[in-house]
VEXDREN-2710 file (C-alpha; in Angstrom, 1 decimal):
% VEXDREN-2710
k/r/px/py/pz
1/UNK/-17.6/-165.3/53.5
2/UNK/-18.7/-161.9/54.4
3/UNK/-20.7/-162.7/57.4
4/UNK/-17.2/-165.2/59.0
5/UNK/-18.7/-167.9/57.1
6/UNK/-21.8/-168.2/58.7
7/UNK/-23.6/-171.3/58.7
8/UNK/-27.6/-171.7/58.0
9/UNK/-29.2/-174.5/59.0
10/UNK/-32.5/-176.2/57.3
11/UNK/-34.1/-179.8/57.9
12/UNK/-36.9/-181.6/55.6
13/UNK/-39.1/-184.3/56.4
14/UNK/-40.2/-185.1/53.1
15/UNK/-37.1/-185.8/51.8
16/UNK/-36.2/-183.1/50.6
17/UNK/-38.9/-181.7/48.7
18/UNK/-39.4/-179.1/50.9
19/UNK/-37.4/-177.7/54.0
20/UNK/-37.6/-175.1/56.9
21/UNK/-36.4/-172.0/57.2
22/UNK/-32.7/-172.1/57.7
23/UNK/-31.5/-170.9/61.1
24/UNK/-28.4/-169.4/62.0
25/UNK/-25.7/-172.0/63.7
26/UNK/-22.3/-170.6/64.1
27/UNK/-19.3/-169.3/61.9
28/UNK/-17.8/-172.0/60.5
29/UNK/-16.5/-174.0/57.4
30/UNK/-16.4/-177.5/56.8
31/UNK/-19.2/-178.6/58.8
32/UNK/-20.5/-182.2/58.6
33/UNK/-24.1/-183.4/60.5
34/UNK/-23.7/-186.5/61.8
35/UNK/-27.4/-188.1/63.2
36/UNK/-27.2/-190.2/66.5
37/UNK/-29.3/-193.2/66.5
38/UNK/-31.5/-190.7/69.3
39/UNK/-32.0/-188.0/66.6
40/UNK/-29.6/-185.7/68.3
41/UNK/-27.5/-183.7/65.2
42/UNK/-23.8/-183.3/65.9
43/UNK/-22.1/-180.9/64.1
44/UNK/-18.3/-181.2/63.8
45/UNK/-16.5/-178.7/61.8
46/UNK/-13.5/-175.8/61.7
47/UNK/-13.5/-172.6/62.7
48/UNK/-14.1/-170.0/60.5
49/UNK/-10.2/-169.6/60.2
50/UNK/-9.2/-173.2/60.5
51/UNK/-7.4/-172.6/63.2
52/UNK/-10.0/-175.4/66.2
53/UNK/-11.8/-178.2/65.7
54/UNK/-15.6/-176.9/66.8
55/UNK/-18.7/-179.0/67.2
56/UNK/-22.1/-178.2/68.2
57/UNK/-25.5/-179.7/67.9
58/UNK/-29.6/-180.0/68.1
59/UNK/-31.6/-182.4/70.5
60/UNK/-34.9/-181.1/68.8
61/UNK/-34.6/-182.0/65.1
62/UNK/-32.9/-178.7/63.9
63/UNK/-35.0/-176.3/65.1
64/UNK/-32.4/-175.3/67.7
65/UNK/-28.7/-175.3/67.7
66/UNK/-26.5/-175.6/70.9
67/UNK/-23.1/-172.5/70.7
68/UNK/-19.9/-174.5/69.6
69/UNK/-17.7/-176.6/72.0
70/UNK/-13.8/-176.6/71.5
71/UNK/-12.6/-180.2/70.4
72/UNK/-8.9/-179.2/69.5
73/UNK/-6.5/-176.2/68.3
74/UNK/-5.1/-176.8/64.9
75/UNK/-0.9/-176.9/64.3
76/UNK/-0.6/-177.7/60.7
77/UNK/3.0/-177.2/58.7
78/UNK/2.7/-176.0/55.5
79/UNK/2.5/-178.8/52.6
80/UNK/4.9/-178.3/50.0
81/UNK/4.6/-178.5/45.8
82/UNK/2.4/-175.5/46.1
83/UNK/-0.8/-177.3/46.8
84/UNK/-3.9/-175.8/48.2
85/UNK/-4.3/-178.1/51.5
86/UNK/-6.5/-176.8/54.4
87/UNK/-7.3/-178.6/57.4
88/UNK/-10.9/-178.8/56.7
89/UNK/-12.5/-181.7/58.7
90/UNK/-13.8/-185.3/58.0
91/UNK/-16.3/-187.1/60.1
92/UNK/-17.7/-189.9/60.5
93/UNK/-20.4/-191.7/63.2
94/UNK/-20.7/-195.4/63.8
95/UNK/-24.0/-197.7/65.1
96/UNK/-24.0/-196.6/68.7
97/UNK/-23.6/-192.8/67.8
98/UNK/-20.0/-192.3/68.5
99/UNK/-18.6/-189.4/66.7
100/UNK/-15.1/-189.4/65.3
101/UNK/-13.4/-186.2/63.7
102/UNK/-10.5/-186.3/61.8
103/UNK/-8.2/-183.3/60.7
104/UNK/-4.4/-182.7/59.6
105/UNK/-2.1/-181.2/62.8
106/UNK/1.4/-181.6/63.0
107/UNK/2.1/-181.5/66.9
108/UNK/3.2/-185.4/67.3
109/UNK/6.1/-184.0/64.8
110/UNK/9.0/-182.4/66.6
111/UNK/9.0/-178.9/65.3
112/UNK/6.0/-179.4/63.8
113/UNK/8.2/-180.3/61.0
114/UNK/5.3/-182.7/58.5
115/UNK/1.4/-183.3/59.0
116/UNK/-0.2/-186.5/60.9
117/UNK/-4.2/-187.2/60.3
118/UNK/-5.2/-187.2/63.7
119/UNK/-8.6/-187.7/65.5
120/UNK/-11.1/-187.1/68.2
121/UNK/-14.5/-189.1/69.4
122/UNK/-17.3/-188.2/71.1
123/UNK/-20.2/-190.1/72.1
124/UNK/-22.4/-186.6/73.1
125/UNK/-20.5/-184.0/70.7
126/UNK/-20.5/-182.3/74.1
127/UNK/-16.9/-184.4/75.5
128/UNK/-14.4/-184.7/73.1
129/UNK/-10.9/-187.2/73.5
130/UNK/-7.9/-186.3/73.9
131/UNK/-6.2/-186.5/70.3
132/UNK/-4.8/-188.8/68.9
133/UNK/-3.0/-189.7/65.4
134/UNK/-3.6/-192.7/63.1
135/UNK/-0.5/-195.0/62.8
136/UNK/0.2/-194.6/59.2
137/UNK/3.8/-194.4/59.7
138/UNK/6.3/-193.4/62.6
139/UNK/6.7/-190.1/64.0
140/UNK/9.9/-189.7/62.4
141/UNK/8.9/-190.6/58.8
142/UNK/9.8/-187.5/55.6
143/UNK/5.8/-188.2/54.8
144/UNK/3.4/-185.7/54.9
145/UNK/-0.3/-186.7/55.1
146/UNK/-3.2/-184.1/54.5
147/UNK/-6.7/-183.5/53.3
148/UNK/-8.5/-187.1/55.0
149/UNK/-11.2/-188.8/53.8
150/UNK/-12.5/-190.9/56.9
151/UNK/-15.7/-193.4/57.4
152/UNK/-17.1/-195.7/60.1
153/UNK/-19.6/-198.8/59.6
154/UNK/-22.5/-197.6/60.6
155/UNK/-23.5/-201.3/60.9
156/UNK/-20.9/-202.0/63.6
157/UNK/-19.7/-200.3/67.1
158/UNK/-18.0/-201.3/69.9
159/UNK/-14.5/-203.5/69.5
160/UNK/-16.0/-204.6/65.9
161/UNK/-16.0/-201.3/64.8
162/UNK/-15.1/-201.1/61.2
163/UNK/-13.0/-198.4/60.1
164/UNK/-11.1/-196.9/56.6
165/UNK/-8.8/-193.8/56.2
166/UNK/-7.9/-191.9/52.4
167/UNK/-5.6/-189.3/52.1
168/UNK/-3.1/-187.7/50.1
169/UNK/0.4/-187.8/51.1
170/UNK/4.0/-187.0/49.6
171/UNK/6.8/-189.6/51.0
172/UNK/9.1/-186.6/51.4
173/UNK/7.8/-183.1/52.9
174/UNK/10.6/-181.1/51.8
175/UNK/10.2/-182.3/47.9
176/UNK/10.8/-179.8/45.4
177/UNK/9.4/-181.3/42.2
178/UNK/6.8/-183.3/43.9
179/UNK/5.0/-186.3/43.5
180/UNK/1.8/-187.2/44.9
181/UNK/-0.3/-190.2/45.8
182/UNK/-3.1/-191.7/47.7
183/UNK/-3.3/-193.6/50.5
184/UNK/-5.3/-195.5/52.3
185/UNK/-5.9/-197.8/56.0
186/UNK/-8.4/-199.8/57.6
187/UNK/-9.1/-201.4/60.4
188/UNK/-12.0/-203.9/61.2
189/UNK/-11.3/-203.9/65.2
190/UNK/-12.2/-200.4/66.3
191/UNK/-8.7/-199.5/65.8
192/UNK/-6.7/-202.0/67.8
193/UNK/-4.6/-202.9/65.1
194/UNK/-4.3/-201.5/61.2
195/UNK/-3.5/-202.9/57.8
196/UNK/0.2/-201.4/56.8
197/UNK/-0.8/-198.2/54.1
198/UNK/-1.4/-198.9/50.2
199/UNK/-0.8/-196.3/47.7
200/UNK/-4.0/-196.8/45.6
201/UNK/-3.4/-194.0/43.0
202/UNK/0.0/-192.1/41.9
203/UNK/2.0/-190.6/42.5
204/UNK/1.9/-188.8/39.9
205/UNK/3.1/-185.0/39.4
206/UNK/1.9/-181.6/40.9
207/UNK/2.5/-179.8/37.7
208/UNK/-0.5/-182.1/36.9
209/UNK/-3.2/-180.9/38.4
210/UNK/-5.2/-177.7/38.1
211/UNK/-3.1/-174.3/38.7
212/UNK/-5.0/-171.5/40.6
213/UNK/-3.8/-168.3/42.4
214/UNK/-4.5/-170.6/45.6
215/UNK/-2.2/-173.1/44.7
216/UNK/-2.4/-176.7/42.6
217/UNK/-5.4/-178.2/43.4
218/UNK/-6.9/-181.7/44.0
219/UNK/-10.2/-179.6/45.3
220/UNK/-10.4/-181.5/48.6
221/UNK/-13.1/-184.0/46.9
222/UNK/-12.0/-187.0/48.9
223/UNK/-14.3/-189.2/50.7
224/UNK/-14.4/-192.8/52.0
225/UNK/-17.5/-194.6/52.5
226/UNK/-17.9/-198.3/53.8
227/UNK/-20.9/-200.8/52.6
228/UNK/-21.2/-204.4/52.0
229/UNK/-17.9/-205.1/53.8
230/UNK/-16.1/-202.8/51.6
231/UNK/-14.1/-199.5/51.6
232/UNK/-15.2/-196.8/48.9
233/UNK/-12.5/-194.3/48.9
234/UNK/-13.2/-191.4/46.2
235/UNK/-10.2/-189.1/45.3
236/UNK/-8.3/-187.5/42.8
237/UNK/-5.5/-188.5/40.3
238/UNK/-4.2/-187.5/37.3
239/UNK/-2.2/-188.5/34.1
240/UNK/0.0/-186.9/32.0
241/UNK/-1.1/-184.1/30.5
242/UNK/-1.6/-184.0/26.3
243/UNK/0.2/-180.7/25.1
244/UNK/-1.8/-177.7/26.9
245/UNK/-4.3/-179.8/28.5
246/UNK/-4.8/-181.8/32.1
247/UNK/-6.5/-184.8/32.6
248/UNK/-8.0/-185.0/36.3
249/UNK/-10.5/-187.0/37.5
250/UNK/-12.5/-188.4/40.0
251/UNK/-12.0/-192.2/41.0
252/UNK/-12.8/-195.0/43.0
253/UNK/-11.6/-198.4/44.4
254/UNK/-13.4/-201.6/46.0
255/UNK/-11.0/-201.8/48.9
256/UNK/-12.1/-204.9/50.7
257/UNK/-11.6/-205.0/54.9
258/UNK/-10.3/-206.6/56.3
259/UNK/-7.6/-207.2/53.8
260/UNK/-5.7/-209.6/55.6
261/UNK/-6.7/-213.2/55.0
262/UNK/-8.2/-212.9/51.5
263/UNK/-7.1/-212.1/47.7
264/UNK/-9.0/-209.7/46.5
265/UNK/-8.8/-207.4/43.0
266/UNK/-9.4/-204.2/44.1
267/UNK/-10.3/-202.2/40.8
268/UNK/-9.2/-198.9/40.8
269/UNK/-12.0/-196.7/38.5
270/UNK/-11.8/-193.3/37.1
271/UNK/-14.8/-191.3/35.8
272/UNK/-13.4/-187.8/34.3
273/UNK/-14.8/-184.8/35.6
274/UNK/-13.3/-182.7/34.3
275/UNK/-10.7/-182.4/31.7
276/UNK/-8.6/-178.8/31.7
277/UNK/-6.7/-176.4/29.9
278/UNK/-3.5/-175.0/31.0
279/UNK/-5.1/-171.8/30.7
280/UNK/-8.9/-171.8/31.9
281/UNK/-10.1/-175.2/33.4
282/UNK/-13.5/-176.3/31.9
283/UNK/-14.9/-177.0/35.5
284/UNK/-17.1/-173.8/36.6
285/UNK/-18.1/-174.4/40.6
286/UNK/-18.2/-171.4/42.9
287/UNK/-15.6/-171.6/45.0
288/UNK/-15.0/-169.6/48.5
289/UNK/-11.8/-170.1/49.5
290/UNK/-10.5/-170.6/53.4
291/UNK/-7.8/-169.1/54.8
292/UNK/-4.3/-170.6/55.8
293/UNK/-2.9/-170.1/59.1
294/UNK/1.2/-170.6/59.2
295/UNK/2.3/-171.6/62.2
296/UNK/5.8/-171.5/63.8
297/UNK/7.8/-174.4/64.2
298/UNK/7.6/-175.5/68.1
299/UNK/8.7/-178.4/69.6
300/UNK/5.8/-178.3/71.9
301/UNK/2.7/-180.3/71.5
302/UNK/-0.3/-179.2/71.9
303/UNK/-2.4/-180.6/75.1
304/UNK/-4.4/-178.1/76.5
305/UNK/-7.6/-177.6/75.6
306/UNK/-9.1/-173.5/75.8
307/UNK/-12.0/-171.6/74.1
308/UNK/-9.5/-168.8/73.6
309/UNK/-8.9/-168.0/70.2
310/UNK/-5.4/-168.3/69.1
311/UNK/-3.1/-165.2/67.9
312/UNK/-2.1/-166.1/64.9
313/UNK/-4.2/-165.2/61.7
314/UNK/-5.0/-165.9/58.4
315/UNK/-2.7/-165.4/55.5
316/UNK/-5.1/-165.4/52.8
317/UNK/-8.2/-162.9/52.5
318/UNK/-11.6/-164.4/53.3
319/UNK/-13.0/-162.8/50.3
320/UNK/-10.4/-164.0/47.7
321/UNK/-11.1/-166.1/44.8
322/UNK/-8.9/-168.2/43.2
323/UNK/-8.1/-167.1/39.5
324/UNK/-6.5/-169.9/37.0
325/UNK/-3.1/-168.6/35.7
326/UNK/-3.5/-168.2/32.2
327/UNK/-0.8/-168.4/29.2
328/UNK/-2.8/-168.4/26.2
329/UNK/-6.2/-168.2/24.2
330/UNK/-9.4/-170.0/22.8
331/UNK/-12.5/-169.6/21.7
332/UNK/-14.0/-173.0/21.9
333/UNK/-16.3/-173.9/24.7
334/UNK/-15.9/-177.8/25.7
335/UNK/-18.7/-179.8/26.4
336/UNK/-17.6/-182.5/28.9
337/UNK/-19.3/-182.3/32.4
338/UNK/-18.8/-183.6/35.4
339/UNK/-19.8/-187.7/35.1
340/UNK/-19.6/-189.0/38.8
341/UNK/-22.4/-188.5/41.3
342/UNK/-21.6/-190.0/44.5
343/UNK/-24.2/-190.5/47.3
344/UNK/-21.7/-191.4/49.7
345/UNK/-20.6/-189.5/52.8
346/UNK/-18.7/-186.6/50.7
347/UNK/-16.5/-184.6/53.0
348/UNK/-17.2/-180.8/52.4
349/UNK/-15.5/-179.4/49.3
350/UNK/-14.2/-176.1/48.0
351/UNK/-13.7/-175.3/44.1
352/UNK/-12.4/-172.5/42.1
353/UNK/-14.4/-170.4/39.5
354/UNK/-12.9/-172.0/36.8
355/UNK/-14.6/-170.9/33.1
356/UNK/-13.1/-172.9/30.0
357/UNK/-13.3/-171.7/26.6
358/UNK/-10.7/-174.6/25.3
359/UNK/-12.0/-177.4/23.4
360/UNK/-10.0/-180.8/25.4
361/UNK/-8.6/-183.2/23.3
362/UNK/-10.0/-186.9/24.0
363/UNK/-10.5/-187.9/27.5
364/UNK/-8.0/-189.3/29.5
365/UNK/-8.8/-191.7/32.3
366/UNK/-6.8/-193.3/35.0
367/UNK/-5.7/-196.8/34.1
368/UNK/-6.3/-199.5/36.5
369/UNK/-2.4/-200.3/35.9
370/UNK/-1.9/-197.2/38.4
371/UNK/-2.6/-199.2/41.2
372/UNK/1.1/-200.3/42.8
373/UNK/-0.3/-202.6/45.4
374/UNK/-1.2/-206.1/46.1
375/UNK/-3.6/-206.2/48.7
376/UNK/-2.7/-210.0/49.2
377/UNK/0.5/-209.1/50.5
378/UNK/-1.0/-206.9/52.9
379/UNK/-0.8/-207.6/56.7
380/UNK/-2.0/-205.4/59.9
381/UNK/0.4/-203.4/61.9
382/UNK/-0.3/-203.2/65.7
383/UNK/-0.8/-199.7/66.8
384/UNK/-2.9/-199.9/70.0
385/UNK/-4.5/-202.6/72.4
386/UNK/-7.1/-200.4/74.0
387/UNK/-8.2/-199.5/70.1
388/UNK/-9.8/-196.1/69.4
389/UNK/-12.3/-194.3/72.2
END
């Protein structure tokens, strides 16, 4: 964080037993390398203040990097219940080496009033679309949508693209005592039409989840992958806690696509990683945390696309780390670790410095009763003919 989050860059050959020496890219966070079927390396990513969508890449393996391109300014309105929800990026490539980056803005709201999950492709990370937002609901809807978890077949392009879209949401942005949940789309004809959205976890409460000095946290560890026909979403959820301590964990769901036309029984999973105390959380990553731009309400929407750097600036300190509010003490150090490892395509994460010296009580894991869908039920929602570019 001291150098504007500046990113180093290595490459192995041997998987991963040994690499180069890493070479300087550009400030950044969030970035995610995406591998064209060429071997050029595109970069999409956010600024170092979250405030544009930035890409850059290598046509020589990594041992050179290209300056960043624009893609998009960021408009994002602030999400309510006190949660800690940036606009860090998720991307995703398909077969032919198409790029697609996805963030949360809010200019297709008027006044910027709630958050869309919007996107742009690329086929050369050089060109980016116009944005564009996915047709989770109308324009006018109270829901707010934020931290995405996005994935494309890699085994299909074209009109046959195969695409799937996690995120959290609350059904009303101005909620008070707030309730979240999960949600999730697909589409299995490059984005010409869309199943309707599925909660597949919650809601369940804010005052839930892990308290920090950056807000209540779900620790943006989302990320969808798609294999076998099949949507992985990974997420967070939560139950009740027991006295003093939370129960939040990691968890997962078979989401078949498309889900029109078939019955499946999507099993929602949970794994607990981590199980935490109202005081210190027993989960100890490092954690640098980004900084939150507030924007204005406008009615305008942005279309223009400039290299200039916007005015407005952070609110938060780049070299500020989140501290857990703490009402009480212990002296017992709990053993549980995390317990899910998943190789799919993780969106970049950020954690607080949580230490734990509070024994948890017996686990807690999410009950596949949570689910409040029937993916029978489900059918697909027109949103476009010409399907995403």
């Amino acid at each position: 964080m001291g150098n504007g989050n500046l990113l180093m860059m290595a490459t192995s050959t041997d998987g991963g037993l040994s690499w180069t020496v890493a070479t300087n890219g550009v400030t950044c966070i969030g970035g995610q390398p995406l591998v064209q079927p060429n071997g050029v390396v595109i970069v999409p990513s956010a600024d170092a203040y979250e405030n544009r969508i930035i890409a850059w890449r290598s046509t020589d393996g990594g041992k050179t990097w290209t300056t960043a391109v624009f893609v998009s300014y960021v408009k994002r309105s602030e999400v309510a219940g006190n949660m800690r929800a940036d606009s860090l990026p998720s991307a995703s490539i398909d077969g032919a080496g198409r790029v697609i980056v996805t963030w949360v803005d809010c200019s297709f709201r008027t006044n910027c009033y709630t958050n869309d999950i919007v996107y742009s492709s690329s086929t050369d990370g050089v060109t980016w679309s116009a944005v564009a937002r996915f047709p989770i609901d109308s324009v006018t809807s109270t829901a707010d949508h934020f931290i995405p978890g996005f994935a494309m077949d890699p085994t299909t392009s074209g009109s046959r693209t195969v695409m799937a879209l996690t995120y959290y949401y609350f059904p009303n942005s101005a909620c008070t005592n707030c309730n979240l949940s999960v949600g999730f789309i697909s589409s299995a004809d490059n984005g010409a039409t869309w199943t309707s959205p599925i909660t597949i976890a919650g809601p369940f409460s804010v005052n839930w989840i892990a308290d920090t000095s950056l807000g209540r946290m779900v620790g943006d560890y989302i990320t969808t992958s798609i294999s076998g026909g099949k949507a992985i979403p990974i997420f967070t959820s939560a139950t009740a806690p027991s006295g003093s301590t939370l129960h939040q964990s990691l968890c997962t769901s078979d989401m078949p696509i498309p889900l029109t036309g078939v019955s499946p029984t999507a099993k929602t999973t949970s794994k607990p990683t981590s199980v935490f105390t109202s005081n210190k959380p027993s989960l100890k990553p490092s954690f640098k945390p980004s900084l939150k731009t507030s924007f204005k309400p406008s009615s305008k929407t942005v279309t223009s696309k400039s290299s200039t750097q916007p005015t407005s600036k952070p609110s938060k300190h780049p070299s500020k780390k989140p501290t857990i509010k703490s009402t009480s003490k212990s002296t017992t150090k709990p053993s549980v670790k995390p317990s899910l490892k998943p190789t799919v395509n993780t969106a970049q994460v950020k954690t607080p410095s949580f230490k734990s010296t509070t024994k948890p009580s017996k686990l807690s894991t999410i009950p596949t009763t949570a689910k409040t869908f029937n993916p029978s039920t489900i059918k697909p929602t027109l949103s476009s003919t010409a399907g995403i570019h």
